[in-house]
C-alpha positions as CSV (number, residue, x, y, z in Angstrom):
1,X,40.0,90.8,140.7
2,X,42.2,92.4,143.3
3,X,43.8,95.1,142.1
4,X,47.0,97.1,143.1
5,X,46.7,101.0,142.5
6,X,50.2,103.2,143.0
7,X,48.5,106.5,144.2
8,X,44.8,106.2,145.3
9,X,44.2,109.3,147.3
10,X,44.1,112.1,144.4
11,X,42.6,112.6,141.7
12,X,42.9,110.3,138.6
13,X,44.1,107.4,141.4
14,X,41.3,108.2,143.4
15,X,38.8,107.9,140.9
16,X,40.7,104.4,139.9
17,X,40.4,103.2,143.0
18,X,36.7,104.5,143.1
19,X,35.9,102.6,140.0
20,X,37.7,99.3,140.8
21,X,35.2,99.2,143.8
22,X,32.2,99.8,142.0
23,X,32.9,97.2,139.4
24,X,33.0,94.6,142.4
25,X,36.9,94.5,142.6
26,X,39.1,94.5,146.1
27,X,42.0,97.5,146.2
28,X,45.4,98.0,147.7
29,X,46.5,101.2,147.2
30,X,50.1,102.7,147.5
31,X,50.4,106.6,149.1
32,X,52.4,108.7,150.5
33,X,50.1,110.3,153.0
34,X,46.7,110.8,151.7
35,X,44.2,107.5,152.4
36,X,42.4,106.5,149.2
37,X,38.2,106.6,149.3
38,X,36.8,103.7,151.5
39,X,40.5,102.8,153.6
40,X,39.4,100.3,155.5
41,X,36.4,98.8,154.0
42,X,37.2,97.4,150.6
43,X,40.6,99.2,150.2
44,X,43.7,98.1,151.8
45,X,45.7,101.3,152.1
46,X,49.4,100.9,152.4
47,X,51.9,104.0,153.4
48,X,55.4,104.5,151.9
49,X,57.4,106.1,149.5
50,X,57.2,104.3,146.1
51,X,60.6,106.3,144.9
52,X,62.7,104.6,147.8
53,X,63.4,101.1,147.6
54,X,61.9,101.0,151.7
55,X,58.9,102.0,150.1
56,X,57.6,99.5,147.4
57,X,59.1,97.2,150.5
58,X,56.3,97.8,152.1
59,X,53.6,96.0,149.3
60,X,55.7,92.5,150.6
61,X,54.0,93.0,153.4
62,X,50.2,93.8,152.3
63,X,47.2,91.0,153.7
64,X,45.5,91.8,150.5
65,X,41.7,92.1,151.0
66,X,39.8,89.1,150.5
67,X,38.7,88.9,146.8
68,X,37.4,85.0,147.4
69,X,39.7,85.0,144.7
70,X,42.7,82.9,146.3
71,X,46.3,83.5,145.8
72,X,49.3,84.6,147.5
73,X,48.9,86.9,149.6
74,X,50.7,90.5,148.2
75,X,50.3,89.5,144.7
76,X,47.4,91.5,142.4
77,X,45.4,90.8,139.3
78,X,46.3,94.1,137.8
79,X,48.6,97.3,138.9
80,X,47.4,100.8,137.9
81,X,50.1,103.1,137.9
82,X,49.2,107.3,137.7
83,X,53.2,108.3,138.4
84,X,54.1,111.7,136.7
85,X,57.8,112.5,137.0
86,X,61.2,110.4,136.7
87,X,60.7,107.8,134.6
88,X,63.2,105.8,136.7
89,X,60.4,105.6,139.7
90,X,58.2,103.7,137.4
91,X,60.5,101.3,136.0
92,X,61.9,100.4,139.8
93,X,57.8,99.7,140.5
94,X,57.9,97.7,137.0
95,X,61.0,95.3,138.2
96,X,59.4,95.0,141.4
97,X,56.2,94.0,140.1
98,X,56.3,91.8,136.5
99,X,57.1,88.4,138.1
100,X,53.6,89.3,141.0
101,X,51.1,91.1,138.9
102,X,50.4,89.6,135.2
103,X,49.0,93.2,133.8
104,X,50.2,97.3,134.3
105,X,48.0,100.2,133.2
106,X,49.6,103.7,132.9
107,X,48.2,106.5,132.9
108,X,50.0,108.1,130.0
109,X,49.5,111.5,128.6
110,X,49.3,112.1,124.8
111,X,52.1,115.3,125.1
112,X,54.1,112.1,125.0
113,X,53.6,112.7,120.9
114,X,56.5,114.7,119.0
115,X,55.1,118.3,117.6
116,X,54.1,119.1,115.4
117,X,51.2,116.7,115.8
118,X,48.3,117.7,113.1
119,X,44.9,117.6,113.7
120,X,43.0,114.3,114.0
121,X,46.8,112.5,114.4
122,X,46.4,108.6,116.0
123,X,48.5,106.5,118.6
124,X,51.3,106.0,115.7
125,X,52.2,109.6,115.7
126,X,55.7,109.1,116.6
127,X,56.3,110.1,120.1
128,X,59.2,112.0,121.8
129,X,62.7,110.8,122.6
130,X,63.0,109.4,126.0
131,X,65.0,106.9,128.6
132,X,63.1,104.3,130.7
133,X,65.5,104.7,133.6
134,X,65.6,108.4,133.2
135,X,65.6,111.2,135.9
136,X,62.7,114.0,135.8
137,X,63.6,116.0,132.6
138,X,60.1,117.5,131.2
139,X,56.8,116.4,131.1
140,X,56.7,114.5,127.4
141,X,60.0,112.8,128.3
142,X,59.2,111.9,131.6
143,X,55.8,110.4,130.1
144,X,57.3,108.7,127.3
145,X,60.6,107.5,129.4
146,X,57.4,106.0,131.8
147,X,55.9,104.2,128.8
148,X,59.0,102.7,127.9
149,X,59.8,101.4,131.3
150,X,56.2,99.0,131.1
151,X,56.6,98.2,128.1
152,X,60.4,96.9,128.2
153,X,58.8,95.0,131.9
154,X,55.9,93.8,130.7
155,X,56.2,93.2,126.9
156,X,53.1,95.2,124.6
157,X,50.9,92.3,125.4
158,X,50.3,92.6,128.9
159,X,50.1,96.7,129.8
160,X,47.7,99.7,128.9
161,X,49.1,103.0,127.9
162,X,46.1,105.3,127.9
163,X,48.0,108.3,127.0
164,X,44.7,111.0,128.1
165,X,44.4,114.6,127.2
166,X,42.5,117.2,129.4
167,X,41.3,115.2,132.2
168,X,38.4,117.0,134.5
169,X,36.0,116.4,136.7
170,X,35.3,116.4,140.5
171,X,38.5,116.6,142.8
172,X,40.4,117.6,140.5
173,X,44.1,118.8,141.1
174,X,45.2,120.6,138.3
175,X,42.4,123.5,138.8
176,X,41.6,124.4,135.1
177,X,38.0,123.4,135.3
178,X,38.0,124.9,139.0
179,X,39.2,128.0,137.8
180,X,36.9,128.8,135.1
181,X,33.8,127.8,137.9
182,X,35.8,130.2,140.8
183,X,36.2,133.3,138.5
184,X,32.3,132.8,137.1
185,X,30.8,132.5,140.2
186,X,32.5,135.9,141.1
187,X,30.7,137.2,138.6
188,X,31.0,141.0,136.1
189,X,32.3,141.0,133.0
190,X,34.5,137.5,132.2
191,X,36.8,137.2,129.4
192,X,36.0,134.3,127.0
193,X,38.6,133.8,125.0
194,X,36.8,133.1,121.6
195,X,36.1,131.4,118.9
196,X,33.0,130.3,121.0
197,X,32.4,127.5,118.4
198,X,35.8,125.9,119.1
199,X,35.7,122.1,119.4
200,X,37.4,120.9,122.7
201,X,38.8,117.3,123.5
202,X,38.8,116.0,126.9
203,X,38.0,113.4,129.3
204,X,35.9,113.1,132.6
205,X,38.0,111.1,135.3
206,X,35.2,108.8,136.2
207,X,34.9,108.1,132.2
208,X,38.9,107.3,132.1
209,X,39.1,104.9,135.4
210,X,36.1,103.1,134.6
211,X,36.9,102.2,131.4
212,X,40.9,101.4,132.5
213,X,38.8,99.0,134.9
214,X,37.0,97.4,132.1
215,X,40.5,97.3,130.0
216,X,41.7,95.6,132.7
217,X,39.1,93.0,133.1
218,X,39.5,92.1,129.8
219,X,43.6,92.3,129.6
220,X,43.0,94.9,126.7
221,X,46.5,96.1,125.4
222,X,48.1,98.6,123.9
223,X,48.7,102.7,123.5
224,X,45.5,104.7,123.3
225,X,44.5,108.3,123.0
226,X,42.1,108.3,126.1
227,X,40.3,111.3,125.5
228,X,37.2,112.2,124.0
229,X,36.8,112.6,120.1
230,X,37.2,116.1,118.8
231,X,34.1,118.8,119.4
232,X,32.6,116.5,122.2
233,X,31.7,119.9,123.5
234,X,32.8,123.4,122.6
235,X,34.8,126.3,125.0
236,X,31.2,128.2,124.4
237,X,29.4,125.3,125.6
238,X,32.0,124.9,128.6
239,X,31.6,128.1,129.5
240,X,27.9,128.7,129.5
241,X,27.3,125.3,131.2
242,X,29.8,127.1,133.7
243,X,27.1,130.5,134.1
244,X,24.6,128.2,134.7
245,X,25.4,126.0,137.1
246,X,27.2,128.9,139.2
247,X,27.4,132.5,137.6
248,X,24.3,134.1,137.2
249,X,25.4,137.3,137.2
250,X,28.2,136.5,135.3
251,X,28.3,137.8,131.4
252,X,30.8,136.2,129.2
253,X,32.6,138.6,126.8
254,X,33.7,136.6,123.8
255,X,36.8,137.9,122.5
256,X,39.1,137.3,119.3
257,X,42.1,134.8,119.8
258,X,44.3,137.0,118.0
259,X,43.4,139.6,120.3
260,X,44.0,137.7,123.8
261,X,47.4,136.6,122.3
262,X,48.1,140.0,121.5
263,X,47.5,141.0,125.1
264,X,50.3,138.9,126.2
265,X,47.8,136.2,128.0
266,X,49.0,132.5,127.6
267,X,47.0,130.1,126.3
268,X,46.0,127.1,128.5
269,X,48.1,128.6,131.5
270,X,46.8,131.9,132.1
271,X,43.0,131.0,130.6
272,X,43.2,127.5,131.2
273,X,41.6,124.7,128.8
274,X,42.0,127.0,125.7
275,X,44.2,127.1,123.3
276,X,43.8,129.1,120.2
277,X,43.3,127.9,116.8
278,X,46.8,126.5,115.3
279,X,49.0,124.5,115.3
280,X,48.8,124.1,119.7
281,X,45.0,123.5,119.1
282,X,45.5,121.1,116.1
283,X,47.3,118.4,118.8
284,X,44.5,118.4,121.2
285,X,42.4,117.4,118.2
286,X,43.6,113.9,117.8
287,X,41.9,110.7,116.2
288,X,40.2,108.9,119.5
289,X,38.8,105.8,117.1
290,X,41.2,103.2,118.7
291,X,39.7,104.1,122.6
292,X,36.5,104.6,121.4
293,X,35.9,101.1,120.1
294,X,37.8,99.5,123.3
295,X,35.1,101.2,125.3
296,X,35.5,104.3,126.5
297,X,32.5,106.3,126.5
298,X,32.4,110.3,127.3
299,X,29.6,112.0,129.6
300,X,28.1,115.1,128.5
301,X,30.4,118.0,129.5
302,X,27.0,119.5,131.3
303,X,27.2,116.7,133.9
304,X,31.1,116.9,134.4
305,X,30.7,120.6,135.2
306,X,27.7,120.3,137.7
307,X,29.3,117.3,139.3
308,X,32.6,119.7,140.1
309,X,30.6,122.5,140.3
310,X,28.9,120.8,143.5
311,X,31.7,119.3,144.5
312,X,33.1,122.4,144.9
313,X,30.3,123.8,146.8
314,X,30.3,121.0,148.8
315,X,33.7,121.2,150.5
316,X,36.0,120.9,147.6
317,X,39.3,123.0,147.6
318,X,38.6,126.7,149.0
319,X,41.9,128.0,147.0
320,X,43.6,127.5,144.2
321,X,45.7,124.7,144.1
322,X,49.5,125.4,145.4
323,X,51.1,123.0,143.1
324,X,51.4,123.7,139.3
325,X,50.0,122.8,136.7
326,X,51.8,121.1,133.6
327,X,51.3,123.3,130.2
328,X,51.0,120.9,127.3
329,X,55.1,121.1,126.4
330,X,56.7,123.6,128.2
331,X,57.0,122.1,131.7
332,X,55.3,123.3,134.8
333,X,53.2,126.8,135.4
334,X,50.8,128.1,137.7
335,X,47.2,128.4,136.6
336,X,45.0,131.1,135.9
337,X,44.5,135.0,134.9
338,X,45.0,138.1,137.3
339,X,42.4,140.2,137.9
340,X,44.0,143.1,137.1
341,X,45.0,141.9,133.7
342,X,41.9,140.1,132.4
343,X,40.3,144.0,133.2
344,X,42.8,145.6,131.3
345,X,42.4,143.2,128.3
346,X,38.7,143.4,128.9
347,X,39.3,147.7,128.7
348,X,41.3,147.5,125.8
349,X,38.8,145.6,124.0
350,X,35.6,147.7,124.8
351,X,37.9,150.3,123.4
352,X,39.0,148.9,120.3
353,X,35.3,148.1,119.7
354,X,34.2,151.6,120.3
355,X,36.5,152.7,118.0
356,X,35.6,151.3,114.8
């Protein structure tokens, strides 16, 4: 196949791109700046500004790397698409594309899905109002407004909406799973916001691109919760695996949700990848049959964190990352707790425990 990826150089698109290859396929990506892995050998990198008109311009003129395949030259198999923001951007790449490429695959997000969203919820939860040819409003709309664009292009036949959850793993921008590793491997006293036994859902970016790759070989369409099932590990398993692979000396302190709320400490910002049990935590539990049985297959959470873990080590990011992150519905936050406040929660626990 030859296969057109919109972003290749971070994260998720890198990992596409990374995937494609492996499975045998040519690439041409679409960035910005950043070259996608293996520019030059089977990866045609492009350079432009996909929100300008100039920009997706610039695919007209693409050579295409061989796939001994055939075709024009500029058209693609498949298009993967990883655009977070106006929904508008995404629709402009959809016009641009549906008469060249016969199949778009999105990667969606399930906050696309209106709260309350119980526990163990599937891809017909209904989902939150949005505009295909929207501006940037908030995350779930922008999402959603996305969706809507490829679908309204390319009919529900011919794209792939894998709306994923959590997504980790090595080069990851976000910085949740790179936080928890960074504060560890400093080491004393860490604040593990409890219950220890609390069943986490997410997905390893190697295990979301390869199986979009297989989707695409095999035109599979649809909307799918692209995550792991519910309790594929737990936050104590996380977290130990995290001590082990780099923070010996570290000694996790489990404390009571209740008690870290009460401390004024945000879920899933301020100690990211948790959320408390509720309500939040009930919509990162949802029903992950329909993926499940179209393929997609979940590491053990032991390998994603010694993979980043060493990635890290290796010459990943030395600082936090400057961008923020998005929170699950509440738009855009920096990532991780102070020092000085994850002591003083720390303090006031002992305390109350010495108390009673």
């Amino acid at each position: 196949m030859r296969i057109l990826v919109l972003g290749g150089g971070r994260f998720v698109g890198r990992a596409l791109v990374e995937a494609a290859v492996a499975a045998g396929h040519s690439v041409t990506t679409l960035t910005r700046s950043t070259p996608p892995p293996g520019a030059g050998d089977a990866v045609e990198a492009l350079f432009g500004d996909r929100t300008t008109r100039s920009g997706l311009a610039v695919l007209d003129g693409g050579v295409g790397v061989d796939s001994g395949a055939g075709g024009p030259v500029g058209e693609w198999d498949a298009v993967f698409d990883t655009w977070s923001g106006a929904p508008c951007v995404v629709r402009q790449a959809v016009t641009a594309l549906r008469d060249r490429v016969p199949y778009y695959s999105y990667v969606s997000s399930m906050s696309v899905y209106e709260e309350p969203m119980p526990a163990g919820s599937d891809e017909s939860h209904p989902a939150v109002a949005a505009q295909a040819d929207g501006d940037a409003t908030n995350y779930p709309a922008d999402k959603r407004g996305a969706e809507l664009a490829v679908i309204e292009g390319y009919g529900e036949d011919r794209c792939l909406l894998a709306r994923a959850g959590l997504i980790l793993g090595p080069h990851e921008g976000p910085g949740r799973l790179l936080w928890w590793l960074r504060r560890i491997a400093r080491g004393g006293d860490v604040l593990a916001p409890g219950p220890a036994d609390l069943p986490l859902q997410y997905v390893d970016v190697r295990d979301l691109a390869a199986w979009m790759v297989q989707c695409a070989e095999q035109r599979v369409a649809g909307a799918f919760n692209a995550v792991s099932a519910s309790g594929h590990t737990t936050m104590g398993e996380l977290l130990q695996t995290c001590v082990s692979v780099g923070g010996a000396s570290a000694r996790l302190v489990w404390v009571d949700p209740e008690f870290v709320v009460a401390q004024g400490i945000e879920p899933w910002t301020e100690l990211p990848i948790w959320l408390p049990p509720g309500v939040d935590h009930d919509a990162q539990s949802a029903n992950t049959a329909r993926a499940a049985a179209a393929g997609l297959s979940c590491r053990p959470v032991a390998d994603t964190v010694s993979d980043t873990w060493q990635w890290l080590s290796d010459g990943g990011p030395a600082e936090p990352p400057a961008r923020p992150l998005v929170a699950p519905a509440t738009g855009r936050v920096a990532v991780g707790l102070a020092p000085e406040k994850e002591q003083a929660a720390l303090a006031a626990w002992h305390a109350a425990a010495a108390a009673q």
